[in-house]
C-alpha positions as CSV (number, residue, x, y, z in Angstrom):
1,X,14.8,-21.6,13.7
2,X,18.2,-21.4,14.6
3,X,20.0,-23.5,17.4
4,X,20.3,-20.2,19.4
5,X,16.3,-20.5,19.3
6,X,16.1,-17.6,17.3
7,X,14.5,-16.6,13.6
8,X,17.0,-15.7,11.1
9,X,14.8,-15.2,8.0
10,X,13.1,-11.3,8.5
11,X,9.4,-11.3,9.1
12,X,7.0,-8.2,8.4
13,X,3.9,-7.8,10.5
14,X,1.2,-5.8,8.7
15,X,-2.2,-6.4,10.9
16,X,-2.6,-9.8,12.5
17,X,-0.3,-11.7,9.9
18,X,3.0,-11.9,9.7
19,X,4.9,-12.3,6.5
20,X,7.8,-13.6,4.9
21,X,10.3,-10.8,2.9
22,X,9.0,-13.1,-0.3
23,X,5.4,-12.8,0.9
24,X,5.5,-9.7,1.4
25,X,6.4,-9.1,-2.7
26,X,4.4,-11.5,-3.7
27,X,1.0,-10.3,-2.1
28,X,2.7,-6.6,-3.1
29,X,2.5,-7.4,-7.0
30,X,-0.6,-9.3,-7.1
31,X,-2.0,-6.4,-5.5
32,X,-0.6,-4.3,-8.2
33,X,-2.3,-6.4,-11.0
34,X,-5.4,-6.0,-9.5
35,X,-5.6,-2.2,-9.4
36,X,-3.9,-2.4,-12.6
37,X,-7.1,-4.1,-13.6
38,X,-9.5,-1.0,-12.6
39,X,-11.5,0.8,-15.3
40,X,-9.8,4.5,-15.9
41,X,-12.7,5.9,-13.5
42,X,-12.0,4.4,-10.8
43,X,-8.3,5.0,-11.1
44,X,-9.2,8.7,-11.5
45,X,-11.4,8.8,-8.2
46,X,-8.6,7.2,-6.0
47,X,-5.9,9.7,-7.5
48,X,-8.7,12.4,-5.9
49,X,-8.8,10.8,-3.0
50,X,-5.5,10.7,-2.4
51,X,-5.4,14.5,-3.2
52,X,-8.1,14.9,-0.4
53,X,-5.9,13.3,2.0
54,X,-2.5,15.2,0.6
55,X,-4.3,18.4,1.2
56,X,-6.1,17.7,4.4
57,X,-3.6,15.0,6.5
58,X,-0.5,16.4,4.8
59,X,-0.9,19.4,5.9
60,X,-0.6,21.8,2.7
61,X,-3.7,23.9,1.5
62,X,-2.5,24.3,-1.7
63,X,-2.5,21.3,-2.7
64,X,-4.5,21.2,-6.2
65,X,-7.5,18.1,-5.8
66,X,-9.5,17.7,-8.8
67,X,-12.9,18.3,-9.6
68,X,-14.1,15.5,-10.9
């Protein structure tokens, strides 16, 4: 803190915790390694998924989602 009472170093809030700019990388990359840890399957069925939500949230039918 500052001697105007204030924090200068940026903070993210993501839920109920509250992060630091390095943090936030940090838990950002080793969440990368773990989905780069994921059998192929499982990879596949989230890219689906992810087409479901394209399609349905994102508002555009013609979206292609795989049938898997």
């Amino acid at each position: 803190m500052t001697s105007t009472g204030y924090n200068t170093r940026p903070q993210i809030l993501l839920g109920d915790r509250v992060f630091t700019r390095e943090e936030w990388f940090q838990e950002a990359e080793q969440a990368r390694r773990e989905r780069a840890q994921l059998p192929f399957e499982e990879k596949i069925r989230i890219l689906v998924e992810l087409q479901r939500l394209a399609r349905d949230w994102g508002g555009h039918p013609d979206i292609i989602v795989w049938q898997i």
